[in-house]
N, C-alpha and C positions, 0 to 999 in steps of 0.2 A: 591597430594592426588587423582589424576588419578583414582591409583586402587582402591577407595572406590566404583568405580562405575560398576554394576553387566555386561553390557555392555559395554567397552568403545569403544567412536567414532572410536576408530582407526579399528574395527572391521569391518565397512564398506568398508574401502579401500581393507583390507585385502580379500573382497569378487568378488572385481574388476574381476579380467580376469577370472574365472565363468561366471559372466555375461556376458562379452565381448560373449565368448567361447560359452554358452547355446544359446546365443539371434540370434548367425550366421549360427548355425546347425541345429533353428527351424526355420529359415525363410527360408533356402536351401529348409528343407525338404516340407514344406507347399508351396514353390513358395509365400510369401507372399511380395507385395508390400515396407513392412517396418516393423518393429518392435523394440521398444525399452525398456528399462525398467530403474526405477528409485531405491535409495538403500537410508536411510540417518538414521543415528543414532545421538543423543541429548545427553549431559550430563549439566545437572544445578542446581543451588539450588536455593531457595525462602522460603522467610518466611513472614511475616505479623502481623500486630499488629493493634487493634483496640480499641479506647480510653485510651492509655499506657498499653493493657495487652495482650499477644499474641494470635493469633489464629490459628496458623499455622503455620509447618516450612514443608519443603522435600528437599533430595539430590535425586535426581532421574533421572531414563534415557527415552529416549522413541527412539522407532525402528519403521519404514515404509517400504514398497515395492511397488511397481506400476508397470504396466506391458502398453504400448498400441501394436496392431497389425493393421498395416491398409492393409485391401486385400479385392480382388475384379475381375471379370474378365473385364466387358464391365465399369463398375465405383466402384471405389476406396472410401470404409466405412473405420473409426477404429471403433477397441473395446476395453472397458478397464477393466482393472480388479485390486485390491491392494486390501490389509490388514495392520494392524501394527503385531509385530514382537516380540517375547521374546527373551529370553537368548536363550532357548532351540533349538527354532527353526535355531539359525545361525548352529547349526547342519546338518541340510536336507536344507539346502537353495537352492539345488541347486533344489528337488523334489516340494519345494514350489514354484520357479519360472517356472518348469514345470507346473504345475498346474493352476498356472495364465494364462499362456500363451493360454492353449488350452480353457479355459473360456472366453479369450478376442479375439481370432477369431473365435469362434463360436457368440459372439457378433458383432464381425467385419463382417460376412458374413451375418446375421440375417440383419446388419445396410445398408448393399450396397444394399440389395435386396429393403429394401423399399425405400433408395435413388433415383433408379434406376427409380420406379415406380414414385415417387416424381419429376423426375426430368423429365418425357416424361408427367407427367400432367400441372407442371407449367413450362413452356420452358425459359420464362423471366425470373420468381422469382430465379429458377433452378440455373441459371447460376450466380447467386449474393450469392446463399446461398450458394452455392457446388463448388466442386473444385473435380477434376480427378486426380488434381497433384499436386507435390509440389516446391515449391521456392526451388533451389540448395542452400544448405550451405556444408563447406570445413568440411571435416571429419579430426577431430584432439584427439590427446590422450596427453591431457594437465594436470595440477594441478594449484588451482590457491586456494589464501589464501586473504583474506582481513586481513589486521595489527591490533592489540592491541596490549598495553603495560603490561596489569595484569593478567594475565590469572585466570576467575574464578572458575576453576576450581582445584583450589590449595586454596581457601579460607574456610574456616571454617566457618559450617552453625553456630554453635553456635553464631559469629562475628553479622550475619544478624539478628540471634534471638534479640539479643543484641541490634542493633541497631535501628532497627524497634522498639521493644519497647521500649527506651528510646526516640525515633524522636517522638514518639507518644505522648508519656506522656510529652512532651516539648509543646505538640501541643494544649494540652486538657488544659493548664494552660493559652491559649492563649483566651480573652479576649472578650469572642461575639462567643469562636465555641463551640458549641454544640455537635456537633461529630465528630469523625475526625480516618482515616483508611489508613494507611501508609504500603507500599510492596515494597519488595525487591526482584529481582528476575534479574540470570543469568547466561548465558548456553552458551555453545560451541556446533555448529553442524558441521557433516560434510557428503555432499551429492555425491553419485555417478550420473553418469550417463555412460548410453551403449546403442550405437545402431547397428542394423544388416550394416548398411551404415560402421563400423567400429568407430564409434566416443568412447573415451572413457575419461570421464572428472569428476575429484575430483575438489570439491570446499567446500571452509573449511570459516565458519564466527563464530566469537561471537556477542553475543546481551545481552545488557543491559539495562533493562526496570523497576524501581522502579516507582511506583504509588503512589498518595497522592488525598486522597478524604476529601474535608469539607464541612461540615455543620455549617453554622453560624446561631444566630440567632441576630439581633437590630430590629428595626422598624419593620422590616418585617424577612424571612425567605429567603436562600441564597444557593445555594450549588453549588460546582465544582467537578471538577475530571480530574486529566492529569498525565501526566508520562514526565518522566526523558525519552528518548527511543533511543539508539544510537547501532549501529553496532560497539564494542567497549567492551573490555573488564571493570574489575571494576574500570578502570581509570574516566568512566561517572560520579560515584558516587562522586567523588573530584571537580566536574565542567568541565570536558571536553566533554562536552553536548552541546548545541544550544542555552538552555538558560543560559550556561556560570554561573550557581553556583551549589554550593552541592547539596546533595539529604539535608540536615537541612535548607540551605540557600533560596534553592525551595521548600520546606515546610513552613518554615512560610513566604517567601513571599506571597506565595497561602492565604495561612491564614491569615492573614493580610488584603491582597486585597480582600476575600470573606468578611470577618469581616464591610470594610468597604462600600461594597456594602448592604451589609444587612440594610445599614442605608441609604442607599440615595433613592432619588423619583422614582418615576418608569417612564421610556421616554415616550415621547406622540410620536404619529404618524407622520411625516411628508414627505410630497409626495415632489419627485424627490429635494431631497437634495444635496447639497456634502459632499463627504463622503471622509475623509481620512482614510486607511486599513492598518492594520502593518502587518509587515512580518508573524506574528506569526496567526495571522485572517486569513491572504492570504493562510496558510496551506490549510484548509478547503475549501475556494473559489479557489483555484487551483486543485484543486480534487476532487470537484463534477461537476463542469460549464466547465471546462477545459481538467481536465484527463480523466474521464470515457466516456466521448462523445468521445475523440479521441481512444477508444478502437475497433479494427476495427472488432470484433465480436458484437459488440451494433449500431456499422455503419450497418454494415450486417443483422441486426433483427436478431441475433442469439439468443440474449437476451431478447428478446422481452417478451417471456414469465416469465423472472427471474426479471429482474429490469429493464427496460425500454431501448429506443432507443438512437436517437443522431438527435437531430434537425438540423443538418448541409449535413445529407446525409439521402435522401428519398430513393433512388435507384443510380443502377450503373448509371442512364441516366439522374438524378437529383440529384444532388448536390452542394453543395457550395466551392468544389475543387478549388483553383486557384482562389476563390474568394472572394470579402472582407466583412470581419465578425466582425472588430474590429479596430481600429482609428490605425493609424502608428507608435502607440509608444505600442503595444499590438505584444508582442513575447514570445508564450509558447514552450519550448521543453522539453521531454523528454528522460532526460538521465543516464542508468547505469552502467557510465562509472565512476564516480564521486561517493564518499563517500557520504553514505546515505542508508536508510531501503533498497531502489530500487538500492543496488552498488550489481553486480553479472555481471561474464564472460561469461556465456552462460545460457540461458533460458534450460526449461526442454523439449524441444525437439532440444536439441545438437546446436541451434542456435547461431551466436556470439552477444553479447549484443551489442546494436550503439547507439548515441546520433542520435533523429530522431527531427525533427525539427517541429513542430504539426504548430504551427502560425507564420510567419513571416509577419511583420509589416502589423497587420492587418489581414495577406490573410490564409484563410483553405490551410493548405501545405501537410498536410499526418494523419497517424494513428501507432499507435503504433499496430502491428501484431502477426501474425503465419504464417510458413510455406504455410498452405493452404491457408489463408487469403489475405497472400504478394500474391500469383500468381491469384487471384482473383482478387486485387485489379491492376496489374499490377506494386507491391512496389518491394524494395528489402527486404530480411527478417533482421528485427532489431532485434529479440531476446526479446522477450515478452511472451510469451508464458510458463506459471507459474502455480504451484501449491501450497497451502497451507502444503500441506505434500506430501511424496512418495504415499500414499496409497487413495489418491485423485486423478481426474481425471484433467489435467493441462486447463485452459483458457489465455485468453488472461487480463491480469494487466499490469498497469503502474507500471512504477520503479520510478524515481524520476522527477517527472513531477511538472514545478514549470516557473513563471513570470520570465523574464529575466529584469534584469537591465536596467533603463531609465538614461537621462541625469542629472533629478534633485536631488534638494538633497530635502531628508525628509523636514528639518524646513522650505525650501523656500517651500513648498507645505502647510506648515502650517501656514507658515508668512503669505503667500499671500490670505490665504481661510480669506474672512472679516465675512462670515455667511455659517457655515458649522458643522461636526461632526466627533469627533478622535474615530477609530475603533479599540479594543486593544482584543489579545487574542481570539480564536474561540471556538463553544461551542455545537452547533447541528443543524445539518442542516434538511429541507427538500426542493425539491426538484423534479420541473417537470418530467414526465415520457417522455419525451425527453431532459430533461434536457435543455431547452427553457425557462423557469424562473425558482426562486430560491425564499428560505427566510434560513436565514443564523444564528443565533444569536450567539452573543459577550460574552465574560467575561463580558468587562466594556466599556460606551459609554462615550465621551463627547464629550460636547460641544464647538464649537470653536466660538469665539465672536472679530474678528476686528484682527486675526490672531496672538491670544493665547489659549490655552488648559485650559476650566475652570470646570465646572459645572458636575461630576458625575452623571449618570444615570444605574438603574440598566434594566433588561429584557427589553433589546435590542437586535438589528440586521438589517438587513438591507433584505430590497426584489426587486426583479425590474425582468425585462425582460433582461436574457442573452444577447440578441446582444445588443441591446441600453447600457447596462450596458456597452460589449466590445467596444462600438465605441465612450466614455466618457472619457477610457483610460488614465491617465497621469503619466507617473512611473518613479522612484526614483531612485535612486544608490546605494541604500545599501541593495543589495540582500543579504537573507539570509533563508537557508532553514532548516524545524524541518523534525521530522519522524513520521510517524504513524502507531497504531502496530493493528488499528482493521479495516482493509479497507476490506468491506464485498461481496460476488459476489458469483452469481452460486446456483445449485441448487442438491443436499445440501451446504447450505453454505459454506461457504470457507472466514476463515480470514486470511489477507495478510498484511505484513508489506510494507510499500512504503513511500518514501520521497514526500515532496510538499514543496511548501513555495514562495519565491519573495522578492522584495520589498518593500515599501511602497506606495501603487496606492490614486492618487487622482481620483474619480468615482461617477457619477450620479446612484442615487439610494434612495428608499424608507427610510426613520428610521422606523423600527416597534416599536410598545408602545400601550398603550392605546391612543384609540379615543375617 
């Protein structure tokens, strides 16, 4: 059913050696250090239902462009420039990415000049924030596809209408909810990329992200909200997801376990406790204390103005590089080489993706990059360097950044806590402006008594001081990681899908509750 869609993806490829061809004959004629540009077109459907009656359906497409120019004579600025895209416009595409082009180096020339000025006032700062030049990557003209088995794009939106509101209305007969908002939603994209360097790379994925929201009401009042979320065609909706059941089976689980949180006490406070973390909690504690610090544009105070720093590097001349930040059983890497929101071949400035290694036992090992960034930093370039769409301006994101595997096993972590707390499911965080401590909160808390799992509790989480928390460390063997589809950054924001997750960590840490 392809052709039901007014664009289809295949239109972008089809736009390839244009761009190649327009991007090599503007940067000749400008003399411009670099120049690249971005293409990607969407087709998916989604629909929704709210208390069993629908709210929504759409088969629909969406189109991007992006354009960057980095030029300069004495120092090297980019500029960017994008839009999204209609039917009409694959017409003139080539006159629209003219057009971007000379908008993003005359920003590119506007940026170097104040660079410049920037960079003979603060000589120190200068030299940590800016860069002249770029990390070499290999110039390749590749295609690359992540797998599925169903392709959603052959499914019939009525099915979702359908389904959605029947999961709903299963849902509202369930026992304690009070409301309850069930979505179905999934698309195939496919992204170009071209640069003047000669790089020319298609990269093709699906996503599959259904959502279920409840509201319970017993004792008290309760609510959740998570998704199904896998790179994966509608084979996720069957259980080949992370948490391993259906889009009906993960609905009223949810519901159920909101149901019976609704009814349980609410945790009291308790200072520097142990805390056992499930995989699924670890998402979120791997991706704010972990991932986005190892971001080497928030190392760099890029970010400083957007969302905050990285407690681990002050300056090029202080830092915690090489040094320990976390107990010897503490290994975070990130990588998207491996199946997950963060699996892609090359980043959006033509880089190759790499598994980079952020913490080894214990020790500050690296940052996840950009071109500019890696020859700052003195790295090699991993392929980080991302955007939320073509017609976005790319930063630097984690791809699947997540706890690596320890020796233990889960139960003996829980056999052996005699006074402690089971951490299940993750729920909202916030979060030091360097990301220096945290407070984190759970689905569902309990209690651990003489090295059994009892007592429910509901508004919970946990808080503590990042490093003390890293050097408390004790981790498990049964790594496993989820996706997340709203990881926020930049300014205009920018939402980005990216994997996280781990094991099961035992860890010193606050319980938050009532005091």
């Amino acid at each position: 059913m392809t052709q039901d869609f007014p664009l289809p993806i295949e239109k972008a490829a089809e736009a390839k050696d244009d761009l190649l061809s327009t991007l090599q004959k503007f940067s000749s004629k400008h003399k411009s250090s670099l120049a690249d540009a971005r293409l990607e077109v969407s087709n998916g459907l989604a629909a929704g239902a709210l208390n069993g009656n629908i709210k929504g359906a759409a088969r629909d497409y969406g189109a991007d462009i992006g354009v960057r120019v980095f030029h300069g004579n004495k120092v090297v600025a980019g500029g960017f420039a994008g839009k999204s895209l209609g039917v009409k416009d694959f017409g003139k595409l080539g006159k629209i990415l003219d057009g971007l082009l000379s908008v993003a180096l005359k920003r590119a020339r506007l940026n170097s000049a104040s660079k410049e000025k920037q960079m003979k006032r603060f000589p120190k700062e200068g030299g940590g924030l800016y860069s002249t030049e770029f990390a070499e990557v290999p110039v390749v003209q590749k295609e690359w596809a992540a797998p599925y088995k169903t392709n959603p794009l052959d499914a019939d939106l009525g099915e979702f209408v359908q389904r959605s509101e029947k999961l709903s209305k299963e849902i509202s007969g369930v026992p304690g909810v009070a409301t309850n908002s069930i979505s179905i939603s999934s698309f195939v994209e496919k992204k170009m990329f071209a640069s003047s360097e000669g790089s020319l790379i298609e990269q093709t994925r699906a996503i599959t992200e259904p959502s279920v929201y409840i509201a319970a009401k017993g004792k008290a009042d309760e609510t959740y909200h998570e998704w199904i979320a896998e790179p994966k065609g509608l084979e996720a909706l069957e259980g080949e997801n992370s948490h391993g059941k259906s889009l009906e089976d993960f609905a009223h689980f949810l519901a159920e376990g909101t149901v019976e949180l609704a009814n349980a006490p609410v945790a009291e406070f308790k200072e520097n406790a142990t805390v056992i973390t499930d995989p699924w909690f670890n998402t979120l504690l791997s991706h704010e204390i972990c991932g986005h610090p190892a971001e080497a544009d928030r190392a760099l105070k890029r970010e400083t103005a957007w969302a905050g720093r990285a407690w681990w590097f002050n300056n090029l001349d202080e830092n915690m590089l090489g040094k320990r930040i976390g107990s010897e059983e503490m290994n975070v890497v990130a990588d998207p080489e491996i199946e997950g929101y963060g699996n892609f071949a090359f980043d959006d400035e033509g880089a190759p993706a790499k598994k980079t290694i952020l913490v080894e036992n214990g020790v500050l090992n690296g940052f996840m990059n950009s071109r500019e960034t890696a020859h700052i930093l003195g790295q090699e370039p991993n392929g980080h360097m991302r955007a939320s769409s073509a017609s976005s301006m790319p930063v630097i994101r984690m791809s699947n950044v997540y706890f690596e595997a320890g020796k233990w096993k889960s139960e003996e972590l829980i056999r052996e806590t005699r006074d402690g707390y089971y951490i299940v499911g993750q729920k909202t965080p916030s979060i030091g402006e360097s990301r220096q401590n945290f407070n984190i909160t759970c689905w569902k808390c309990y209690r651990i008594t003489n090295g059994e799992v009892g007592q429910l509790y509901r508004q919970a989480g946990i808080e503590y001081d990042s490093r003390d928390m890293f050097m408390s460390i004790e981790a498990a063997d049964d790594l496993k990681r989820f996706n997340v589809p709203n990881c926020g950054k930049g300014t205009p924001m920018q939402t980005m899908r990216v994997g996280n997750g781990g094991p099961h960590l035992r860890i010193k840490a606050n319980i938050t509750g009532k005091r």
